[in-house]
N, C-alpha and C positions, 0 to 999 in steps of 0.2 A: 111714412108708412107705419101701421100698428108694429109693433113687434110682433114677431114671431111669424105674419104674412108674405114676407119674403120668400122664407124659406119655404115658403109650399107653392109657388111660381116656378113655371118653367124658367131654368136655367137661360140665362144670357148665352152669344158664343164668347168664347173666354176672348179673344183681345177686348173687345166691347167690356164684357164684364171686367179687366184687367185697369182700361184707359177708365171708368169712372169708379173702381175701387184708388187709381191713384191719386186722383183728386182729392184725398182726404189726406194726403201725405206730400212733407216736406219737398224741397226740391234737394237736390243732392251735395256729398261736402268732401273732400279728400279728408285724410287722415291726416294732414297738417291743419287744418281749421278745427275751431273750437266748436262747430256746428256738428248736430249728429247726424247720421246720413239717412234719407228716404225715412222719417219716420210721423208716424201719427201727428198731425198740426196741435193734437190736445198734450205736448208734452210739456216737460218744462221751459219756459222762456227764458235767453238772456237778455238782460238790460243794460245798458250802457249807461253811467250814471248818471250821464249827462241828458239822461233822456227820460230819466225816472218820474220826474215830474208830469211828464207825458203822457206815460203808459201803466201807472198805477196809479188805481184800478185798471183791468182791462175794458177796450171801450167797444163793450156788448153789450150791454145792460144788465152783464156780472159784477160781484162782487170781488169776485180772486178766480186766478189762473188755477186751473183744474189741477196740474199738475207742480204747482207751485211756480219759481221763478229764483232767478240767480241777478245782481244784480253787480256789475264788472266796477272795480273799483281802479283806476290806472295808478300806480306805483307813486308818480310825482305829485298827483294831486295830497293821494294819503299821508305820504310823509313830508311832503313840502307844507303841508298845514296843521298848525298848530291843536288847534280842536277838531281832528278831523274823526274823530271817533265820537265825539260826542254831537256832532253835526249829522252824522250818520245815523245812529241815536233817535234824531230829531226829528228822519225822515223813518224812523221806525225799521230800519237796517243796522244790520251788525255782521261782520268778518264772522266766517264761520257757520255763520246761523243762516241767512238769506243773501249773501254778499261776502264774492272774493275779489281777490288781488289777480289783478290777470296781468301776466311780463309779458311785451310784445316786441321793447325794443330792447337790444343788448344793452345801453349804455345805462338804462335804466336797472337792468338784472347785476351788471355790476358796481352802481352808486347806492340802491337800497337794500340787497337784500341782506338783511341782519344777521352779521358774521355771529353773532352767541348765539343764535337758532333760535332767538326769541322776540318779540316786538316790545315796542316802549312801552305796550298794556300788558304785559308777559304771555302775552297766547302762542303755547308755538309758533312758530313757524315752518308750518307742516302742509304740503301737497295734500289738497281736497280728494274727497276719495266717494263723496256722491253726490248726488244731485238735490236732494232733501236734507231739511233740516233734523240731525247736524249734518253738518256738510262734509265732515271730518278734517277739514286742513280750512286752511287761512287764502292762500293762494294756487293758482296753476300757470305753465308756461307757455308760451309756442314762440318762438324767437326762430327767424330763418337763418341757415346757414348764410355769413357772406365771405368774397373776396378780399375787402378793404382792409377786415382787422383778423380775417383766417380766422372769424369764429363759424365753430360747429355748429350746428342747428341743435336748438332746446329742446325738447317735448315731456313736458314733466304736469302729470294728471290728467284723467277722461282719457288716456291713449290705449288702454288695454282692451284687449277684445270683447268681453262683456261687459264695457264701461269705455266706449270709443263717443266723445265728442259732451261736450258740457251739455246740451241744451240746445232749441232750436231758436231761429231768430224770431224778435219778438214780434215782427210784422206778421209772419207765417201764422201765425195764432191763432185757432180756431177751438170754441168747445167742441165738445162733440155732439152736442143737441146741433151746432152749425152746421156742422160737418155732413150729420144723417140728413138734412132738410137740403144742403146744396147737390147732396147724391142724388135725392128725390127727384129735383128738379134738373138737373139735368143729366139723367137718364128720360123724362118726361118731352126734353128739348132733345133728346137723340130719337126719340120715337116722332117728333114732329117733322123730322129730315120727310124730305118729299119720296124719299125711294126707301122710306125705312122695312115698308111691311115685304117687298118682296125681295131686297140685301138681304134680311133677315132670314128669311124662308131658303134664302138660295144656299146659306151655310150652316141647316143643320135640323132649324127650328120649325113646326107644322104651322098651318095657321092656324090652327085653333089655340095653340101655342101661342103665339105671333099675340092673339085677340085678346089671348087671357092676362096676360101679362102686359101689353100697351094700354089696355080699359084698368086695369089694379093701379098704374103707373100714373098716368093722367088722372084718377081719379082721387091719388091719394096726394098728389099736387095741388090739386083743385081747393080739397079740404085743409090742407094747410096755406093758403093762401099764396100758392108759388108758382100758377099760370094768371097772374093778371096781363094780359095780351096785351093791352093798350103801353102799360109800362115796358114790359119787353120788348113791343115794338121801338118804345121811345129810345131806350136802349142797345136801339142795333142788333139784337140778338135774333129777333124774328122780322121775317118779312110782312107787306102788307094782306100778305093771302097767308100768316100764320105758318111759315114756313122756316124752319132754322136757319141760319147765313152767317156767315165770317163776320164779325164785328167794325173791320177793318175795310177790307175789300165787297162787302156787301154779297158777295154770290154764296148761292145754296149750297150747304153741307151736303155732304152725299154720303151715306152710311158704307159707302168700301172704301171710304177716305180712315173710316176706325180701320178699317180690318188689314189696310194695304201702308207696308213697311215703307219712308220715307225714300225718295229720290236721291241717288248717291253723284258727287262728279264720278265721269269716267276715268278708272284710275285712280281714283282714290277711296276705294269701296271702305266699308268695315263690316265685315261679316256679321258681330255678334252687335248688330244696328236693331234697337229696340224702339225709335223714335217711330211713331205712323205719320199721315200727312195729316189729323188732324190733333188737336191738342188743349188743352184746357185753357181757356183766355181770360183775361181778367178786365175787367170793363174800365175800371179807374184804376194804378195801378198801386200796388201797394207799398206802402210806407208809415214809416214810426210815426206811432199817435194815433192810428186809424185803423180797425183791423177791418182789410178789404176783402178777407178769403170769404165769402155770403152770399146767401142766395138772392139775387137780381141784382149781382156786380162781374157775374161767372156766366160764360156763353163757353159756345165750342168756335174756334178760328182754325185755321190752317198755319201748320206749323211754318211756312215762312212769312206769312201776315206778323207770325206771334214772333218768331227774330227779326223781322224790321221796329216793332213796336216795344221789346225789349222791355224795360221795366219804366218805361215814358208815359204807357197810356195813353188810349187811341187818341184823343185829342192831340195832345204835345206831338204826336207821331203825324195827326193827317195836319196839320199846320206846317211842319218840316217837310213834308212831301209838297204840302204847295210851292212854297220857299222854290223848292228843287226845278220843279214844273216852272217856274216863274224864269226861273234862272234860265231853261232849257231855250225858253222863247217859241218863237216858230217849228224850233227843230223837232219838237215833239208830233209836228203835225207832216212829218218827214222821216217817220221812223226808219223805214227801211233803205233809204239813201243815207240816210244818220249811221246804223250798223253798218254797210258798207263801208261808208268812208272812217270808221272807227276801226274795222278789221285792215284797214288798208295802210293804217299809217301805226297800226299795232305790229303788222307783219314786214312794215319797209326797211 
């Protein structure tokens, strides 16, 4: 959508507005992970070094990550290797600059870490203090607390409240030209839902409302090439009557599926439950080397499609469900004599 046309559209209702404002943001990370928590996919990336060859360049058809990039050096490799700083070097990284020292395991935090405070190239040996180059330190920790040898848990770098988490994973990776074009389009694929126009209307919004905004929405999908139907169909995303559907289990999205707070067991409520029934899906899933967060790899599914499918991918997911089905034999075709006699020898 042009800049600046949004903001003169009627107002979404906020979960709606809420579930595709967070499509552009991380998934979530405790304060023990080196991962930062819910933030912009355009932040900085970490890279694992072992993977660097992979993922730099980013594989969008950019040149560099928007917001730069950290690339994780493990303890044993750096010091177990003779030229390891000039190999680093070679891949155009350096400690400090683009690339730390991350401790994960204790036995490593107490074989390398350099009692003089300094490294065999003399760089301190100083706790990183940001995300950009310089990065201010050389290394950061996270090391679990265990029972075995009653060590305490590490946490040294990125743990401060306005500096909580190094960086997001690099698979999560999205510019932000990606990011606005995958909002586009599916906001345009929640207006295609078959009960969109009167959901809509029944929680807040007129129709003229309703028109002005679903006709700006489709239309500005259209021009950036983000309803090609035939492909979304192929995709699972839309039905053959152009209608939205779970990627997974094929049935129609229904627009109070945004708006209606997820199904709890009895008894095991949580009040402050932010998940709805439906949820951002990912067509293929995502993984280093490939950034999957993009427009016509992203549908809407139902959030229990989307924990059975996990980070598998609906293929690897409906292959495993056959497998299941196959396993089951006949009984499948016996369902409710199957649940009896399931409850009967659960409860004997």
């Amino acid at each position: 959508m042009p800049p600046g046309k949004e903001s003169r559209l009627p107002k979404l209702p906020s979960l709606v507005e809420q579930k595709i404002t967070k499509t552009g943001y991380t998934r979530g990370a405790t304060n023990r992970e080196i991962f930062q928590n819910r933030v912009t996919r355009n932040n900085t990336v970490l890279i694992d070094r072992r993977y660097w060859a992979q993922c730099a360049p980013p594989n969008d058809d950019t040149e560099l990550y928007e917001n730069g990039f950290i690339v994780l050096i493990e303890p044993s490799w750096y010091f177990g290797t003779l030229d390891s700083d000039e190999r680093l070097g070679g891949d155009g990284l350096a400690l400090g600059v683009n690339a730390l020292l991350l401790f994960r395991r204790r036995a490593d935090w107490l074989e390398y870490r350099p009692r003089s405070g300094r490294l065999e190239n003399g760089q301190v040996f100083k706790v990183a203090e940001a995300r950009t180059n310089p990065l201010g330190g050389v290394y950061f920790a996270r090391i679990h607390a265990t029972v075995s040898d009653k060590g305490g848990q590490l946490v040294e770098g990125f743990n401060s409240t306005k500096m909580r988490g190094a960086g997001i994973r690099v698979y999560e990776y999205a510019s932000s030209r990606t990011i606005a074009q995958a909002k586009v389009q599916l906001e345009a694929l929640m207006w295609l839902c078959h009960d969109a126009k009167t959901t809509i209307m029944s929680v807040g919004m007129s129709a003229n409302e309703v028109e002005r905004r679903k006709a700006a929405l489709l239309k500005a999908a259209n021009e950036q090439g983000l309803l090609d139907g035939s492909r979304l169909r192929a995709l699972r995303i839309l039905s053959e009557t152009d209608e939205t559907i779970c990627p997974l289990c094929l049935e129609r999205i229904s627009i109070t599926d945004f708006l209606k707070r997820g199904d709890q067991a009895e008894g095991r409520e949580t009040y402050d439950l932010t998940i709805t029934e439906v949820s951002l899906f990912h067509i293929q899933e995502l993984r280093i080397g490939k950034l999957q967060h993009k427009p016509y790899n992203l549908g809407w599914g139902h959030h229990f499609c989307n924990v059975v499918a996990k980070d598998a991918g609906i293929l690897p997911t409906l292959k495993w469900m056959k497998r299941v089905l196959d396993n089951q034999g006949s009984a499948t075709e016996h369902l409710a004599a199957l649940e009896e006699s399931v409850e009967d020898a659960v409860d004997r």
